[in-house]
C-alpha positions, -999 to 999 in steps of 0.1 A, spaced: 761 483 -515 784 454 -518 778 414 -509 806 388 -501 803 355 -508 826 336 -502 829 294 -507 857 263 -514 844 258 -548 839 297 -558 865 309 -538 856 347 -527 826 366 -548 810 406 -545 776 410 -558 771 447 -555 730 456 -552 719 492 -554 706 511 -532 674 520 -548 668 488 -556 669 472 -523 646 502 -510 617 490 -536 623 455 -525 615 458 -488 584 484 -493 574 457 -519 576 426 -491 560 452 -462 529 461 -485 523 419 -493 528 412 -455 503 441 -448 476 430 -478 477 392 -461 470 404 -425 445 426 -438 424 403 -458 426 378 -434 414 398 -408 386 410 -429 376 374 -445 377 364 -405 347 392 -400 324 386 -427 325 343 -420 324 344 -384 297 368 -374 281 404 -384 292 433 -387 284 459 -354 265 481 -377 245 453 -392 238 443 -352 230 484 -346 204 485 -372 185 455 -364 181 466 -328 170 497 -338 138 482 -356 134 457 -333 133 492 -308 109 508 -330 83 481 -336 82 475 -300 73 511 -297 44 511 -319 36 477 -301 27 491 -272 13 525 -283 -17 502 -305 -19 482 -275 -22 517 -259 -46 531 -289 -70 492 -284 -73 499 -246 -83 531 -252 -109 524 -279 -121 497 -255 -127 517 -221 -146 541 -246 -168 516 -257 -173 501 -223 -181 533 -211 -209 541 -237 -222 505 -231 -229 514 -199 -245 545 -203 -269 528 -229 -272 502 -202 -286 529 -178 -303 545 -200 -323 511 -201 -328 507 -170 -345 538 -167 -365 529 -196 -376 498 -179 -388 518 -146 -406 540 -168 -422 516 -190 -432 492 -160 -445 523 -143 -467 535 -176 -481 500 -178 -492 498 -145 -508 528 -149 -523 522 -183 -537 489 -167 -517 468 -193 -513 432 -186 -480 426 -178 -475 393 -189 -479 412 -223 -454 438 -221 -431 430 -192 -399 451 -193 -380 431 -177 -382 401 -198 -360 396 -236 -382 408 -265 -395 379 -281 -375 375 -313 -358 344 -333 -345 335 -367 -320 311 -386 -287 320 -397 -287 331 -435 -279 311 -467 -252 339 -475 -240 333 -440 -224 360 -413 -205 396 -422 -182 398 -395 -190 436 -375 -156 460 -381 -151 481 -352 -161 516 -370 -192 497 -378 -207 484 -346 -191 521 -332 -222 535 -359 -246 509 -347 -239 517 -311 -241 555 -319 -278 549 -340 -291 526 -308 -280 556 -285 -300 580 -306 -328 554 -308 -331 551 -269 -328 589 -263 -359 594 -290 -378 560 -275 -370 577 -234 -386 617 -248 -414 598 -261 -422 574 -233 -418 608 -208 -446 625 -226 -467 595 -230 -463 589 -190 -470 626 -184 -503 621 -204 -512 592 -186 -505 607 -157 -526 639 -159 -552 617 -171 -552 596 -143 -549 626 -116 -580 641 -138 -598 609 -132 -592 608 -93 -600 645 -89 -636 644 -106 -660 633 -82 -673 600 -93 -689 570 -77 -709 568 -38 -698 582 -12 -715 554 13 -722 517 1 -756 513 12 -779 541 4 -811 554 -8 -817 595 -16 -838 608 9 -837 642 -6 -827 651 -38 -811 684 -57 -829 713 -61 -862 737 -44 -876 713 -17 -894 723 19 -870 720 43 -877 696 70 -867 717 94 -875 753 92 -908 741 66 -899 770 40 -892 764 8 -854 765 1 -832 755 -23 -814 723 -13 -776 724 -30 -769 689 -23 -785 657 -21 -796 637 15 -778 597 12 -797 579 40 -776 556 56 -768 532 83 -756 552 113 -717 543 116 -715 536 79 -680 548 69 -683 579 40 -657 572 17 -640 606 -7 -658 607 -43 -622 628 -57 -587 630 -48 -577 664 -32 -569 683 3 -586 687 32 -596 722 35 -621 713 65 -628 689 94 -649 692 122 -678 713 130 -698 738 111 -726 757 117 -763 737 103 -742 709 88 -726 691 122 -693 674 115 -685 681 84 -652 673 57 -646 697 25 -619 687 1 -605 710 -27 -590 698 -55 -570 721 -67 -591 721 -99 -622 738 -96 -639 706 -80 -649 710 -41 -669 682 -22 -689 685 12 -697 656 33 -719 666 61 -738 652 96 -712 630 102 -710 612 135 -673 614 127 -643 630 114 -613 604 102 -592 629 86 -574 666 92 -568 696 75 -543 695 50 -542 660 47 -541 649 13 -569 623 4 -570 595 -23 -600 584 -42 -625 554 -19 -604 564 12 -624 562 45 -633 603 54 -657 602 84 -683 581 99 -727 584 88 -742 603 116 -770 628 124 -756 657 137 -758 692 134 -797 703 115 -805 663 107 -833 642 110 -818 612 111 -783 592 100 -774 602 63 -750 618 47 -753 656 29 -729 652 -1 -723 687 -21 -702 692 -53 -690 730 -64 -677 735 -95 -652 765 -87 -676 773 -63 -708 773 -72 -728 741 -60 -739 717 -91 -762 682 -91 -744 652 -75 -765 635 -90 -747 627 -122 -713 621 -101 -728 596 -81 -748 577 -105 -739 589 -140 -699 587 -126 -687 616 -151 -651 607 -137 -651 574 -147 
């Protein structure tokens, strides 16, 4: 390759430059003019902002913490509808402890001022010298669990105690016990007597409670009415049955406040004193079979062996 130069003081000049030479030279110059464009760019993205993968990667967390956000938000609703739930039931079952705990001490004949069931239980205290230990969830989960456990013992147990009381009360109301009328005297007692009127000697199976005619006759025992009206020597007469082996009679009534089948409490109003059927005047004939054969009512009337 040859050059020309060509001036006044120099007059003309050829500078001949090789080929190979002049090759090197221009990859030289396109490499520098790349390297400075390159760098710059680069220095231009790591001073002005982030790079997009830097940007990718926080978002990504950011994504996955969000996530687990909600699902422990998720996991704390759960675990709280749970624990409502068995708070209810405990609050149920308390309720029907209450019911059956007022119903026990009216039964019992407790004074209810002392145990009312529907009042707080008396308790107090002062706050501890070591001070408070705050409750983790697993552990008032345990205490919960122990109080259920507690009730469901505390409810089997009150059951059998009210089924006791129960029985014994129904055993009390069956058993004949107490007077039949309120004003009375025995006008003839149990046992062999003449009878007043055929005049033989017979054996009387009840005994004769004179009183006022109109006097209402109240039941002696709890039980059904397995008669009511008219029978044949005794007039107008109730029978009531038990169910247990204990039958009452109350006979020569004027009359009959009650039907067959009715079910009869205890001092409830039965029939009026009269003098009908064989009588000899107002009283009541008052009978007690012990699975069917008659006994002295004597000791139910006076001695009260179902008090």
């Amino acid at each position: 390759m040859h050059i020309i130069l060509v001036g006044r003081r120099l007059g003309s000049r050829t500078i001949e430059i090789r080929r190979t030479t002049g090759i090197v030279a221009g990859i030289l110059a396109f490499l520098v003019i790349v390297g400075l464009i390159g760098s710059g760019y680069f220095w231009s993205q790591d001073t002005s902002r982030p790079s997009f993968r830097v940007i990718r990667l926080w978002q990504g967390k950011l994504r996955a913490e969000t996530a687990e956000l909600k699902t422990l938000r998720s996991l704390h609703r759960s675990e709280i509808d749970a624990l409502a739930e068995r708070v209810a039931g405990l609050e149920a079952r308390m309720v029907q402890l209450d019911a059956l705990g007022g119903e026990l001490t009216h039964r019992a004949g407790i004074n209810p001022n002392l145990f009312n069931f529907n009042a707080p239980v008396p308790e107090g205290g002062v706050t501890s010298r070591t001070g408070e230990i705050p409750l983790t969830g697993d552990e008032l989960d345990r205490r919960i669990g122990r109080l259920a456990d507690r009730i469901g013992a505390e409810r089997l147990s009150l059951q059998a105690l009210n089924r006791r009381v129960v029985e014994t009360s129904l055993r009390r109301e069956i058993i004949p016990s107490g007077h039949p009328v309120r004003t009375f005297w025995v006008s003839s007692p149990f046992g062999w007597r003449i009878d007043p009127i055929t005049g033989r000697l017979e054996f009387h199976e009840g005994i004769d409670l004179a009183a006022p005619e109109g006097e209402p006759i109240h039941a002696v025992a709890a039980g059904v009415v397995t008669w009511a009206g008219p029978r044949y020597g005794f007039g107008n007469i109730v029978m009531i049955n038990d169910g247990q082996g204990y039958t009452t009679y109350y006979a020569h009534c004027e009359k009959v406040l009650v039907k067959i089948g009715q079910v009869i409490r205890r001092g409830e109003p039965i029939a009026l004193v009269g003098s009908t059927g064989m009588s000899t005047g107002p009283h009541v004939h008052f009978e007690v079979l012990r699975d069917n054969r008659p006994v002295n009512p004597a000791p139910f009337v006076f001695g009260a062996p179902g008090a």
